[in-house]
ZATOR-814700 format. One record per residue: residue number from 0; residue in three letters; x, y, z of N, C-alpha, C, O in turn. Coordinates in steps of 0.02 Angstrom, whole numbers, plus 50000, padded with zeros to 5 digits. Each point is the difference from the previous one (the first is absolute). Layout:
BEGIN
[NUM; ALA; [X; Y; Z]; [X; Y; Z]; [X; Y; Z]; [X; Y; Z]]
...
This chain:
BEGIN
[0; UNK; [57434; 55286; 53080]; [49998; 49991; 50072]; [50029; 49932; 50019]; [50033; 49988; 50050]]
[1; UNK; [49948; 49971; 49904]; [50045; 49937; 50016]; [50065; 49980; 49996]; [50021; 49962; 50044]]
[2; UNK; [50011; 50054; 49920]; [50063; 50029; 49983]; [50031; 50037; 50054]; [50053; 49986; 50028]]
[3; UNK; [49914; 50056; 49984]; [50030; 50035; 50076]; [49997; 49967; 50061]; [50040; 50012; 50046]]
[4; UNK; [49909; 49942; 49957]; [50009; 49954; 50046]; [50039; 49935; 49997]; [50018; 49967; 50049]]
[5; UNK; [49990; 50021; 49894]; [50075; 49937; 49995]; [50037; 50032; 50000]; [50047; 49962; 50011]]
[6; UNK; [49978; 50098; 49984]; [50055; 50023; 50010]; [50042; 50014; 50048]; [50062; 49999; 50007]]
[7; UNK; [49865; 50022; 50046]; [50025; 50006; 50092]; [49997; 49940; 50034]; [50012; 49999; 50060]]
[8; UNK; [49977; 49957; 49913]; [49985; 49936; 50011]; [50077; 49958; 49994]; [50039; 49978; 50042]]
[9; UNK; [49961; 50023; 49884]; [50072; 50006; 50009]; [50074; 50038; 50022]; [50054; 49974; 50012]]
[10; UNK; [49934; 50070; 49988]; [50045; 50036; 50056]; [50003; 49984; 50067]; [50052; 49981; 50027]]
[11; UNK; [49885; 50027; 50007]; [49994; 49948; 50065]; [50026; 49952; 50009]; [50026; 49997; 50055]]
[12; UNK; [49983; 49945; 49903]; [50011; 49946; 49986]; [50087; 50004; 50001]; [50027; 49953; 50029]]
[13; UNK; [50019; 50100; 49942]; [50063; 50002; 49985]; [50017; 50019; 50068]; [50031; 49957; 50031]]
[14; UNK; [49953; 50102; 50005]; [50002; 50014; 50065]; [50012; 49949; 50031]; [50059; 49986; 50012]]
[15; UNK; [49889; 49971; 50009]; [49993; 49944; 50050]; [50063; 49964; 49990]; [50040; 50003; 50047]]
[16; UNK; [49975; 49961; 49900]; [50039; 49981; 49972]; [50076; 49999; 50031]; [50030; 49968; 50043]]
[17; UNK; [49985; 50094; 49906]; [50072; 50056; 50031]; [50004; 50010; 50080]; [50053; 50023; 50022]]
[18; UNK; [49883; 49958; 50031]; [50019; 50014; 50055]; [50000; 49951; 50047]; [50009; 50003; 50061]]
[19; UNK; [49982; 49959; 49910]; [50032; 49934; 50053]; [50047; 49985; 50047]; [50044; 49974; 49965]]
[20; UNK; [49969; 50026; 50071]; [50030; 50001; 50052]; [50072; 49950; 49985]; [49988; 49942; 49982]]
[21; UNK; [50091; 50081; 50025]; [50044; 49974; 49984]; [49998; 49933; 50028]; [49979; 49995; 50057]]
[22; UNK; [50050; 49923; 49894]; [50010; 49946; 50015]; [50066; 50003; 50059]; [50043; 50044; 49999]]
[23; UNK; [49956; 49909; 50042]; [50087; 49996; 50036]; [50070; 50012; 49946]; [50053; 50028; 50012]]
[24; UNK; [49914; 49926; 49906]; [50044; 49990; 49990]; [50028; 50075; 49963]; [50058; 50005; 49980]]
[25; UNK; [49897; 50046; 50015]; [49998; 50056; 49951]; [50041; 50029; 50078]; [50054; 50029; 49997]]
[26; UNK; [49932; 49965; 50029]; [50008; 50050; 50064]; [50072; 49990; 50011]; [50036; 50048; 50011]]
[27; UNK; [49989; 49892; 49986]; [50074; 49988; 50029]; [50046; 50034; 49947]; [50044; 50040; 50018]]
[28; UNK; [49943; 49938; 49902]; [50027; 50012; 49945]; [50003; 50086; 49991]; [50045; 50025; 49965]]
[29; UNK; [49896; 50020; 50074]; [50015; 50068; 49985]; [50030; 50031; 50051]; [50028; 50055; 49993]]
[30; UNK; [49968; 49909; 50065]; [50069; 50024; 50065]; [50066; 49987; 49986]; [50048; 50038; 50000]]
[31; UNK; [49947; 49880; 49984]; [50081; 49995; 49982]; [50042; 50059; 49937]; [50054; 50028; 49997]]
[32; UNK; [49885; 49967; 49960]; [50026; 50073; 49950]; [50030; 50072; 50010]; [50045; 50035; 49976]]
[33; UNK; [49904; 49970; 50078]; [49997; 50041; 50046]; [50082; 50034; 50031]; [50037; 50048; 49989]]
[34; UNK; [49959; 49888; 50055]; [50069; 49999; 50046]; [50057; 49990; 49951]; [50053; 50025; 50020]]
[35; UNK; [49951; 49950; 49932]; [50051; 50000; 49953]; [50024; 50076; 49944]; [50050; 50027; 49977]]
[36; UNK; [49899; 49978; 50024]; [50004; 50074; 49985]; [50017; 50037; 50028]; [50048; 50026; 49972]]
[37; UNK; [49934; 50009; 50103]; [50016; 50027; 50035]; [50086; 49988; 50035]; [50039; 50046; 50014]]
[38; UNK; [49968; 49909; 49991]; [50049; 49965; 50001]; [50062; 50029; 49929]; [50059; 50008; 50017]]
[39; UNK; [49933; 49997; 49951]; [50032; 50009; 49931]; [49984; 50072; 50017]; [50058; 50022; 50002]]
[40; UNK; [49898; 50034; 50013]; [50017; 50079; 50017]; [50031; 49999; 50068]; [50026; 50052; 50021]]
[41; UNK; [49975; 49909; 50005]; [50049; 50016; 50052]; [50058; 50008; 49975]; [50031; 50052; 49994]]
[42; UNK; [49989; 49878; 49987]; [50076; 50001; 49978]; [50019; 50056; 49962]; [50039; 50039; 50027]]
[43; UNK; [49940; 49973; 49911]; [50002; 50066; 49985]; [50008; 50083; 50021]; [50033; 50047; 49978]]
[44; UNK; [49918; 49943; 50075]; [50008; 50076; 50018]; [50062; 50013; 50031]; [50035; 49956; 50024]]
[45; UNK; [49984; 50117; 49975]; [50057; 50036; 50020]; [49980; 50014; 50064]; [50053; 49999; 50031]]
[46; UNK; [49905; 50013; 50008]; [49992; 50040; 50044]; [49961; 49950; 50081]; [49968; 50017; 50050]]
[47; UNK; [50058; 49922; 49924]; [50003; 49950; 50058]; [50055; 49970; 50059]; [50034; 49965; 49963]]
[48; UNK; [49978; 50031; 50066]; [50040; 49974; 50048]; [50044; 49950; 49964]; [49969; 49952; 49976]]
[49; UNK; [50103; 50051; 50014]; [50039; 49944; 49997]; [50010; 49949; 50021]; [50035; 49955; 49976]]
[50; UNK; [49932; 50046; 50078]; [49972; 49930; 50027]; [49964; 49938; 49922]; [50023; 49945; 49984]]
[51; UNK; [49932; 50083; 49992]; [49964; 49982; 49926]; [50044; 49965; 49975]; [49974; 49954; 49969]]
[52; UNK; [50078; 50045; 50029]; [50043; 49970; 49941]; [50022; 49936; 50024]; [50037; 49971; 49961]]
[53; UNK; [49953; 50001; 50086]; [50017; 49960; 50053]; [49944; 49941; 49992]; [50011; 49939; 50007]]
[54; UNK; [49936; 50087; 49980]; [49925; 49962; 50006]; [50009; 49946; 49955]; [50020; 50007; 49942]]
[55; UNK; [49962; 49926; 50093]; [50006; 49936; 49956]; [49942; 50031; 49933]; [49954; 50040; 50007]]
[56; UNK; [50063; 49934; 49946]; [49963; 50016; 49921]; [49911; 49966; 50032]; [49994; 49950; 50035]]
[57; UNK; [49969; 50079; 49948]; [49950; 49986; 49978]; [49944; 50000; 49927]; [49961; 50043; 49978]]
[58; UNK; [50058; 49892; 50001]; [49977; 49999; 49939]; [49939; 49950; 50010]; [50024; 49947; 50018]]
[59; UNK; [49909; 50049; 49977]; [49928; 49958; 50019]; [49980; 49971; 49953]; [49979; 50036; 49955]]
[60; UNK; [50018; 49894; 50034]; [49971; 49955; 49956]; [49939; 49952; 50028]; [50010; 49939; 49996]]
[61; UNK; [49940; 50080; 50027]; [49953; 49945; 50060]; [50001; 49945; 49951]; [49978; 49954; 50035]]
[62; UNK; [50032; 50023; 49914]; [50002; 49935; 49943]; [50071; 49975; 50044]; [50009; 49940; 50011]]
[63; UNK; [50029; 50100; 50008]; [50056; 49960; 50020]; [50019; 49969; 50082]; [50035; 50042; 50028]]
[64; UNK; [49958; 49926; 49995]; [50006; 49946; 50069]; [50022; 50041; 50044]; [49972; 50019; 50051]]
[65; UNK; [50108; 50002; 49914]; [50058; 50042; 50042]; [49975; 50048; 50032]; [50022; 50016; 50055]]
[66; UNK; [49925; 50015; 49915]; [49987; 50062; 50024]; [49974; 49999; 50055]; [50003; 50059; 50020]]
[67; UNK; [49971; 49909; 50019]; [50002; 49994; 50064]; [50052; 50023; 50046]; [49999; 50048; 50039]]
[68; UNK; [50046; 49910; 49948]; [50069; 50027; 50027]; [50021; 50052; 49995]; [50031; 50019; 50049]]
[69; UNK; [49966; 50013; 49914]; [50023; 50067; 49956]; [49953; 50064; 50043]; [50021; 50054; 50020]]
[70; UNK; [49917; 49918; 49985]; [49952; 50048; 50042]; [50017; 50016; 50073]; [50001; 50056; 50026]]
[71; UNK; [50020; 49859; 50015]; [49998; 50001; 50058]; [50083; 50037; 50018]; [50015; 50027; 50053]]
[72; UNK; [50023; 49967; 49899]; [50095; 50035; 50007]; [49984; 50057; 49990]; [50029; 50046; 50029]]
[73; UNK; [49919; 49965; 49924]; [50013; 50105; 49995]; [49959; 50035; 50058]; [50017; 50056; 50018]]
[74; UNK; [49919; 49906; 50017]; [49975; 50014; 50052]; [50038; 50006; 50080]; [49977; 50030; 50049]]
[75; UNK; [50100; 49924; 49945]; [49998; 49974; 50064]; [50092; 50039; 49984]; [50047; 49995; 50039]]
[76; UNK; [49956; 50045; 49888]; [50062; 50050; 50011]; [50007; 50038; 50045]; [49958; 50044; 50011]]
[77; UNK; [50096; 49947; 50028]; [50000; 50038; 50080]; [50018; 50104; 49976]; [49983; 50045; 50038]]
[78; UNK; [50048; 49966; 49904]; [50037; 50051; 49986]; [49940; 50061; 49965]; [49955; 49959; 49996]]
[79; UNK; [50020; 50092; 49983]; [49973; 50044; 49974]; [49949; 50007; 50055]; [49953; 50036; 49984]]
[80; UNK; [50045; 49940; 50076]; [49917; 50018; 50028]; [49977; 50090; 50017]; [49943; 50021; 50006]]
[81; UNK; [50115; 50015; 49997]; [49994; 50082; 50005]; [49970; 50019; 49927]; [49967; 50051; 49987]]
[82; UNK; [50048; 49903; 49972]; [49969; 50032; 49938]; [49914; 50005; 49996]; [49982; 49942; 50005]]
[83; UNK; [49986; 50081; 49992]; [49915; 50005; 49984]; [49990; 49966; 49941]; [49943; 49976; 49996]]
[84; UNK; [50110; 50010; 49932]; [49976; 49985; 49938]; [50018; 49913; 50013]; [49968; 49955; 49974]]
[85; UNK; [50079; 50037; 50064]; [49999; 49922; 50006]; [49965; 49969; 50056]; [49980; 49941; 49999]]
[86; UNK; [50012; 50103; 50054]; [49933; 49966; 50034]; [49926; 49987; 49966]; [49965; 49950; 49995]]
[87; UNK; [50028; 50122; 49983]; [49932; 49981; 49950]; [50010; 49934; 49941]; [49948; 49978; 49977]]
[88; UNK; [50098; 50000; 50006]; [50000; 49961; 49945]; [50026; 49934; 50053]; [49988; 49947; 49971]]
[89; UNK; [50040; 50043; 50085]; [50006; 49952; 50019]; [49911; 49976; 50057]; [49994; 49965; 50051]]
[90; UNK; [49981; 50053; 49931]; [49924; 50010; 50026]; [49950; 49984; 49947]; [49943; 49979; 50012]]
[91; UNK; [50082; 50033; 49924]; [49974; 49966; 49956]; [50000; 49932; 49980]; [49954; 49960; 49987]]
[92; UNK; [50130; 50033; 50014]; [50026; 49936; 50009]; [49968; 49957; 50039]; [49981; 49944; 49982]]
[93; UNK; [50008; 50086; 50084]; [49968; 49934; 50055]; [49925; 49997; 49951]; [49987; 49965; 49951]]
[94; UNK; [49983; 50073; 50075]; [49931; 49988; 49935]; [49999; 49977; 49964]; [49949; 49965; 49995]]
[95; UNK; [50099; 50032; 49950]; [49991; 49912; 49945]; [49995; 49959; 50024]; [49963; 49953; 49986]]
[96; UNK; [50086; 50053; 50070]; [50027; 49918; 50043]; [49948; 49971; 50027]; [49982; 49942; 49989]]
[97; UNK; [49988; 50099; 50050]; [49942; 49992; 50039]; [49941; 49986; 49944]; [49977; 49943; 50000]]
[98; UNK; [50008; 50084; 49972]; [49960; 49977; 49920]; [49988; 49915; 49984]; [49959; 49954; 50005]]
[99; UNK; [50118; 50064; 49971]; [50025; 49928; 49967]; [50005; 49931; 50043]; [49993; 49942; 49982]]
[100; UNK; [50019; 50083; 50075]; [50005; 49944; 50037]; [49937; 49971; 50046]; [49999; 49942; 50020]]
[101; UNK; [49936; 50117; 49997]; [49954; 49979; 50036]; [49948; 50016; 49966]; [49951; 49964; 50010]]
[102; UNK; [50044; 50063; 49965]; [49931; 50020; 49958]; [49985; 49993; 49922]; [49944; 50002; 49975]]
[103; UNK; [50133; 49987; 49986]; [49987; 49954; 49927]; [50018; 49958; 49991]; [49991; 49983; 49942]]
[104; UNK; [50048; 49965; 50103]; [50040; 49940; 49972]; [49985; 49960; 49969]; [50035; 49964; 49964]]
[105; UNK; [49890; 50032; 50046]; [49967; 49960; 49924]; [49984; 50009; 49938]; [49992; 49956; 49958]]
[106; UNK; [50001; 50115; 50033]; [50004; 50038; 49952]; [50064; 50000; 49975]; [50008; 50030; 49947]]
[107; UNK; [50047; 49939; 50082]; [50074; 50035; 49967]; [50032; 49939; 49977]; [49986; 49945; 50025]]
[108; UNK; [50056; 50062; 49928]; [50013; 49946; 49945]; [50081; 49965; 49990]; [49990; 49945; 49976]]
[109; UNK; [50045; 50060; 50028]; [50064; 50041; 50002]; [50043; 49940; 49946]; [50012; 49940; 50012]]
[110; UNK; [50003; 50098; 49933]; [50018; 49978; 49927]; [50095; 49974; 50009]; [50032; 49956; 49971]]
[111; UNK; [49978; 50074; 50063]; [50087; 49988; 50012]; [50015; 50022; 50081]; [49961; 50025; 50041]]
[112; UNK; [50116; 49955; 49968]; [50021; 49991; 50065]; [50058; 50035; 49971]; [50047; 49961; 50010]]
[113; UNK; [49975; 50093; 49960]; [50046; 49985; 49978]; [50042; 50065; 50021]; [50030; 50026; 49953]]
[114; UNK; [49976; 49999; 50100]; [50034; 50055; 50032]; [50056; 50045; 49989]; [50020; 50051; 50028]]
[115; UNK; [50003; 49910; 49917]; [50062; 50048; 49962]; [49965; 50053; 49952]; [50024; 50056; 49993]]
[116; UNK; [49917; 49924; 49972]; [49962; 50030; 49980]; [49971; 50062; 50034]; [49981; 50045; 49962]]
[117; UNK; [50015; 49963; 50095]; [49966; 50038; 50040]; [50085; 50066; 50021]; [49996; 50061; 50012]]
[118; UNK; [50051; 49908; 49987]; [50052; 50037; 50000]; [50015; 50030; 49957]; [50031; 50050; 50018]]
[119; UNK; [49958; 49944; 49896]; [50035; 49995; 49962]; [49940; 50002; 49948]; [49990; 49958; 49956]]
[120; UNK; [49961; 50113; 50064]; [49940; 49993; 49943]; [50021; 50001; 49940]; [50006; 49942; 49979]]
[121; UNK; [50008; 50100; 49981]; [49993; 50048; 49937]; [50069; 49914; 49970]; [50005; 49986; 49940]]
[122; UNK; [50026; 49984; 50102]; [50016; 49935; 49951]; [49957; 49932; 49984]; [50027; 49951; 49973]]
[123; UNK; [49891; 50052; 50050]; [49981; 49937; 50002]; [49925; 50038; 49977]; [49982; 50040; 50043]]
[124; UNK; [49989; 49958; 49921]; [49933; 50009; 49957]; [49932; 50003; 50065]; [49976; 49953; 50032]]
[125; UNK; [50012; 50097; 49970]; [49924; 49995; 50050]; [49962; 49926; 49968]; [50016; 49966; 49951]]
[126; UNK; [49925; 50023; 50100]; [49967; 49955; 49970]; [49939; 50039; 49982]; [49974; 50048; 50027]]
[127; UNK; [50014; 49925; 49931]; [49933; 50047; 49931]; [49930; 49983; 50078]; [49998; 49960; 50047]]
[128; UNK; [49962; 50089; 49933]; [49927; 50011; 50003]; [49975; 49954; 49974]; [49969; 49957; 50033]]
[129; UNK; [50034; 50042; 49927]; [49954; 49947; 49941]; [50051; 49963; 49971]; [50057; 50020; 49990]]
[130; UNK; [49909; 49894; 49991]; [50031; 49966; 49989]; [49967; 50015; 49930]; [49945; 50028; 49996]]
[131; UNK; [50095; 49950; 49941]; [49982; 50005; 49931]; [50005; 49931; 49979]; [50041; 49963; 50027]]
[132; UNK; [49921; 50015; 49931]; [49977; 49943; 49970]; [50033; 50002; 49914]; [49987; 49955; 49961]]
């Protein structure tokens, strides 16, 4: 019987745990993922407006400064607004912005400035999760 009760005890315990309510900084890092992803099936799909191909790149690094800029140019693109897949994702966009700029800026860190990077992902190394020792 005791055993069964450390056991729900601990399970309880993992629950509580696991449900914590997202940090700013968890929160920004799984939108920007988010929008970058989505962003990357856009480009992809066949069955979008040619307008799409036009769309300044959106690639999201919140470690990186630039991205600010990068948020407020793909938000304030005058071209795709008939589309539904780039309004919804330029609506996301403001939502980081709005995030990052009024509600985590203390929470947010920003490791480089370095905006070519942000053009030009897949040539400049993400920055790690974890730093290794």
């Amino acid at each position: 019987m005791k055993t069964l009760l450390r056991l729900i005890a601990l399970l309880s315990a993992v629950l509580i745990v696991s449900s914590a309510p997202p940090t700013c900084y968890s929160r920004m890092l799984s939108l920007s993922k988010e929008i970058t992803e989505s962003f990357r099936d856009l480009q992809i799909s066949k069955a979008v407006d040619p307008c799409v191909e036009t769309l300044p790149r959106l690639y999201l690094d919140i470690h990186n400064y630039c991205v600010l800029a990068k948020l407020r140019d793909f938000v304030a693109y005058p071209r795709c607004e008939r589309v539904l897949q780039v309004s919804a994702l330029k609506e996301k966009a403001r939502s980081l912005y709005t995030i990052m700029i009024f509600y985590c800026r203390r929470d947010l860190v920003f490791l480089t400035d370095d905006c070519n990077a942000l053009e030009n992902p897949f040539l400049f190394p993400a920055v790690p999760s974890t730093i290794q020792s």
